[in-house]
C-alpha positions in Angstrom: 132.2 90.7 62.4 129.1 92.1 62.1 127.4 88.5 61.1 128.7 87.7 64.4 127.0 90.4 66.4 124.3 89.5 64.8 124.0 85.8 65.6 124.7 87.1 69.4 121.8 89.3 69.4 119.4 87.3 68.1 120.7 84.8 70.3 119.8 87.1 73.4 116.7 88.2 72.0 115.9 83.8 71.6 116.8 82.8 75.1 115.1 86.0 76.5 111.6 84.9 74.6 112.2 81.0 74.9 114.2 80.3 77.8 113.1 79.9 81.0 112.4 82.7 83.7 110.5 81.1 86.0 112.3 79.8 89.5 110.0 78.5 91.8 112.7 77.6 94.4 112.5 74.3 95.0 108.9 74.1 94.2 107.0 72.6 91.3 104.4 75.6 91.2 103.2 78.5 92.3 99.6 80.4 92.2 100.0 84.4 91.2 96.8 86.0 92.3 95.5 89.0 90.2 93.2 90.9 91.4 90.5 92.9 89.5 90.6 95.9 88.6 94.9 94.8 88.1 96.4 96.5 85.0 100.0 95.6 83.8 102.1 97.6 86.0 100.1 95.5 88.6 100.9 92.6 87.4 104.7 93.5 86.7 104.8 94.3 90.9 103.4 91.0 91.8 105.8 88.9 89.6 108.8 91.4 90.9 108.1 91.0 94.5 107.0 87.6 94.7 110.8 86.6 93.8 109.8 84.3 91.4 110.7 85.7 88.2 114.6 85.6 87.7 114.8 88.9 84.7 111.5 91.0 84.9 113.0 93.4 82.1 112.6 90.3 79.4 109.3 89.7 81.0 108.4 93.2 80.2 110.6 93.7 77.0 108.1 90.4 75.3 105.1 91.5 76.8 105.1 94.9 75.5 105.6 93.1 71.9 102.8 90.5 72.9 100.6 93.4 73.8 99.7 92.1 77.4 99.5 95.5 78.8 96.2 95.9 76.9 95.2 92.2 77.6 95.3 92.0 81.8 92.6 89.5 82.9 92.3 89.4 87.0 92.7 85.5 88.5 94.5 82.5 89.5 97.1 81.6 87.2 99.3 78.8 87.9 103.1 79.0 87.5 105.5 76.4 86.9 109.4 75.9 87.3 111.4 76.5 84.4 108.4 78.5 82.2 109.7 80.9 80.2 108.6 84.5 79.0 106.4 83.4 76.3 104.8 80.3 78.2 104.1 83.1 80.5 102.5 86.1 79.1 100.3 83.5 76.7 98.7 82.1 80.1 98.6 85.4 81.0 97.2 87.3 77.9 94.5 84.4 77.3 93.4 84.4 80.8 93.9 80.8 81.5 93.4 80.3 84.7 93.1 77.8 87.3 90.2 76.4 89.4 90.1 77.4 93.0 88.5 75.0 94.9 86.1 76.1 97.5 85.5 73.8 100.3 82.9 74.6 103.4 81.6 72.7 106.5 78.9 73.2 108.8 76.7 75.5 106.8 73.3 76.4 108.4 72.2 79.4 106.4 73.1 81.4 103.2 74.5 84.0 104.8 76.9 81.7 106.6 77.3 80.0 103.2 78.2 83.3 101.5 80.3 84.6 104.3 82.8 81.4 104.0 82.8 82.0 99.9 83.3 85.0 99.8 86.9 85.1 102.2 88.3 82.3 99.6 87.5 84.0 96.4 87.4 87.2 94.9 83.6 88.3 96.3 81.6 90.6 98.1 
């Protein structure tokens, strides 16, 4: 009996780390934003209110153990369907993110130039 409880909480403990926690909806992927100056609680809001996570106490539970709250890095990260915790916080933890492609038209001056950057990235 017990070597059965044990199997079953391992087995939780495996599907919570490993399995995946990511539902996009429909959609192949989706880009969480981080802002600087985020720290983990941040980050913990913006993956529980963007209604893409499906259990954010196994997010939390792993990335407590993975020591993500001391390893936050603001950006664009790229999220697939079906990734699971661990994909996750090691995308995450490593700051792997994604390009963002600027794109501008009909620049005259720096300023102008400066102006249209700065409203699609992070700048001032």
């Amino acid at each position: 009996m017990v070597g059965l409880a044990a199997v079953l909480h391992f087995l939780r403990y495996y599907r919570w780390i490993y399995s995946g926690n990511i539902d996009l909806h429909g959609e192949k992927e989706y880009f969480l934003y981080i802002p600087s100056g985020s720290g983990y609680e941040d980050v913990v809001n913006l993956l529980g209110t963007s209604g893409q996570i499906r259990n954010i106490s196994s997010f939390k539970w792993l990335a407590v153990r993975k020591n993500y709250p001391n390893h936050v890095f603001p950006g664009r990260y790229r999220l697939r369907q079906g990734m699971s915790n661990n994909q996750l916080i090691g995308i995450l933890r490593s700051g792997s993110q994604e390009p963002v492609m600027v794109t501008f038209n009909n620049i005259r001056t720096i300023r102008e130039l400066a102006s249209v950057i700065s409203r699609q990235i992070e700048a001032d």
